[in-house]
N, C-alpha and C positions, 0 to 999 in steps of 0.2 A: 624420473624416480621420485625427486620432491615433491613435485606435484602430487604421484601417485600416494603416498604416504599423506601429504595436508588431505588428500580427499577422503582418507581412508580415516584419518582420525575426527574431519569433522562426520562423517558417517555413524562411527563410534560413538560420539558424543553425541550425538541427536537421537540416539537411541536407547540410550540412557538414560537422556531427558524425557523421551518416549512413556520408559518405565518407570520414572517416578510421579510417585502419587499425589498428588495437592495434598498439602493439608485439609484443604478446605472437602476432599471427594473423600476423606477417611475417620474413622471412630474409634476410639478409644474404649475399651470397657472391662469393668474389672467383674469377673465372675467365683461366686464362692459356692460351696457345695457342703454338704457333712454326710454322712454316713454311719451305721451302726453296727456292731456283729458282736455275740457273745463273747464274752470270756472264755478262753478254755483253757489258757496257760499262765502258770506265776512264774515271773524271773526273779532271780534273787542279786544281791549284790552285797557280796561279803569285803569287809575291809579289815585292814591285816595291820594293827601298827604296835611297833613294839618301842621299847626305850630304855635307857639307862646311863643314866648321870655320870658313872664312872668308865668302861669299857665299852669300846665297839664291838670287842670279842663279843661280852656279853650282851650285848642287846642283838647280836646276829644269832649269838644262842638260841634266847627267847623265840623270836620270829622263825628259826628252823622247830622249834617245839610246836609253835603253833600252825605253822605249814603243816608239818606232818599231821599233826589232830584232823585239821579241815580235807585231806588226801584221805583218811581213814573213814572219816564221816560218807563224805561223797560214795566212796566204796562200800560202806554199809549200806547206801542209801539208793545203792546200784543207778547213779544218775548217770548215763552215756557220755562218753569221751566227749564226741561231737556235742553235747551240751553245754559245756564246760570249756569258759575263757577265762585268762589271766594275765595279768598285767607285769612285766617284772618288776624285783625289787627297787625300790627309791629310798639313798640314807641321804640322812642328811644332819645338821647339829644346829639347834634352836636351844633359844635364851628361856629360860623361864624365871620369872620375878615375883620372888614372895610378898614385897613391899616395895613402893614406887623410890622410898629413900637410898636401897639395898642394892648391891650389884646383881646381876642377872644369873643364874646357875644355868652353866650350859650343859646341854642331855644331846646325847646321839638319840636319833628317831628314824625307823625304817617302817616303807610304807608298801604295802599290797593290795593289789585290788583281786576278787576271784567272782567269775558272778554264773550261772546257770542258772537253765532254763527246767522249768516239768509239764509235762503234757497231760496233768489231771490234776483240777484242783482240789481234788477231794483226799489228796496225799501232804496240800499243802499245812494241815495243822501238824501232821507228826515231824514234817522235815523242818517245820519255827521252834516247835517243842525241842528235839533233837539238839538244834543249834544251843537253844537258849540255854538246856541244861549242861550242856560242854561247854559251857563259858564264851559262847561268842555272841553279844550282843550288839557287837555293833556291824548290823547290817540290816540292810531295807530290799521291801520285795514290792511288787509292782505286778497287776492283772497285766497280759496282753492275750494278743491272738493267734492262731497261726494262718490267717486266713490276711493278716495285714498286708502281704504285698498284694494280693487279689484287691484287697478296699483303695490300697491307693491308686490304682489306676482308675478303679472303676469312680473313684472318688473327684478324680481329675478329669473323666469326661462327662459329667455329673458340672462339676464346676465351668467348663468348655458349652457346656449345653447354656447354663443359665445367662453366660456373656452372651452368648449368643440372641435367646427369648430378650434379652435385654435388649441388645442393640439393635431389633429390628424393633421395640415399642418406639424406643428413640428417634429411628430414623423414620418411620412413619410420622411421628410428629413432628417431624420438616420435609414431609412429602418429598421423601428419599426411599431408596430401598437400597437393603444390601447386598453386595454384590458378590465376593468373597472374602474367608480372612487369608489376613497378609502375614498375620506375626499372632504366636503363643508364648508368653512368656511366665512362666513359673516363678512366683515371688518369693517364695519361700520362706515367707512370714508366719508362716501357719501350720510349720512342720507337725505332724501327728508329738502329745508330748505321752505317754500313757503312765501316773507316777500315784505312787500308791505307797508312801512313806511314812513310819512312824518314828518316832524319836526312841531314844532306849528308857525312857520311864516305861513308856506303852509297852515294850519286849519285855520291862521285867516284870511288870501285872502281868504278861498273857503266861509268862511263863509259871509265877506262882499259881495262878489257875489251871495250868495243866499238869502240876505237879501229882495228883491224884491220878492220872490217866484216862480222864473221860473229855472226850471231843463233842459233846454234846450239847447243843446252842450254841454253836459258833459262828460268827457273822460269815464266813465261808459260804453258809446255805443256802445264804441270798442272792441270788440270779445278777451279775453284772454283768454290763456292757461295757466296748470299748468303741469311742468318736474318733475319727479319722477327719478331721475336714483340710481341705483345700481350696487357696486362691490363686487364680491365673488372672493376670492381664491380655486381652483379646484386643489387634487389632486388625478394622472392617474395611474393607474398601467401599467405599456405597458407589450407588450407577447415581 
């Protein structure tokens, strides 16, 4: 039975050895890709912070006032349930210092995130208007698409191709050829970012300018795209 077992393990082990690859018969190669697709959809991303120096009562007040505003908007604004994510409440109590000599004044501070999606960007100037004239400026919207889980795939055999054309220039120039890949490895360096942020100077100029009610020349009109790109590590067995 010993025996039977040492023959069966050196067996195992030689074939092992069998399947592993030399360094020296394999290639390394990094391939990237980018890809393009219209814009068709704006995401928003509203932030919710309220505060006050004396009471928690009061500052969980405030933040139930401004929930409910941002609940009523959405509903005027008939934006779909399924559009619509949110984060729960975060309190918390920070120092704040008028002067470096002074003690700190401590304030309760509660925090929310609320963010949705629209699938026409040509609703996007009245729903920034909207916002901005209800007092909520501080929030950032951002182009994407809804065609981005299709780009990323397509984006990653795109990136998979280019390793490829690469690595068979390579290994022709050491009179090799490739034989199969062995390993795909997603870096994930290169995540898609799509960000399209202003700061609340910029909310409150756009806002005075739409105070009149006319949407007319708005940077809106101008045709955007959104870049997807991908890099994967590819590796070759050569013959």
């Amino acid at each position: 039975m010993k025996r039977l077992l040492s023959a069966l393990l050196v067996l195992v082990s030689s074939l092992v050895s069998a399947q592993t690859i030399s360094p020296d018969n394999r290639i390394v190669v990094m391939g990237q890709a980018t890809i393009d697709a219209p814009a068709d959809q704006v995401s928003f991303n509203i932030y919710l912070i309220s505060t006050d120096t004396l009471s928690l009562d009061k500052m969980y007040s405030k933040h139930k006032a401004m929930e409910t505003k941002i609940v009523t908007i959405l509903r005027d604004l008939h934006i779909p349930a399924n559009k619509i994510s949110y984060s729960l409440l975060s309190v918390g109590k920070r120092p704040s210092y008028a002067k470096d000599d002074e003690e700190p004044v401590w304030y309760f501070e509660g925090r929310q995130e609320i963010s949705f999606t629209i699938d026409s960007l040509q609703t996007y100037p009245a729903i920034r208007d909207r916002l901005i004239r209800e007092g909520v400026i501080t929030f950032g919207s951002a182009f994407t698409s809804s065609k981005e889980g299709e780009m990323k795939k397509e984006v990653l055999a795109k990136a998979v191709k280019t390793a490829t054309d690469k690595a068979e220039v390579l290994a022709i120039s050491g009179n090799r050829k490739i034989k199969r890949i062995v390993r795909i490895a997603d870096t994930d360096d290169t995540d898609p970012m799509f960000n399209n942020y202003s700061n609340d100077d910029m909310y409150a100029a756009a806002g005075e300018n739409a105070i009149g009610g006319s949407n007319e020349g708005t940077l809106i009109e101008i045709p955007q795209s959104i870049s997807v790109t991908a890099t994967v590590k590819v590796t070759f067995q050569l013959k």
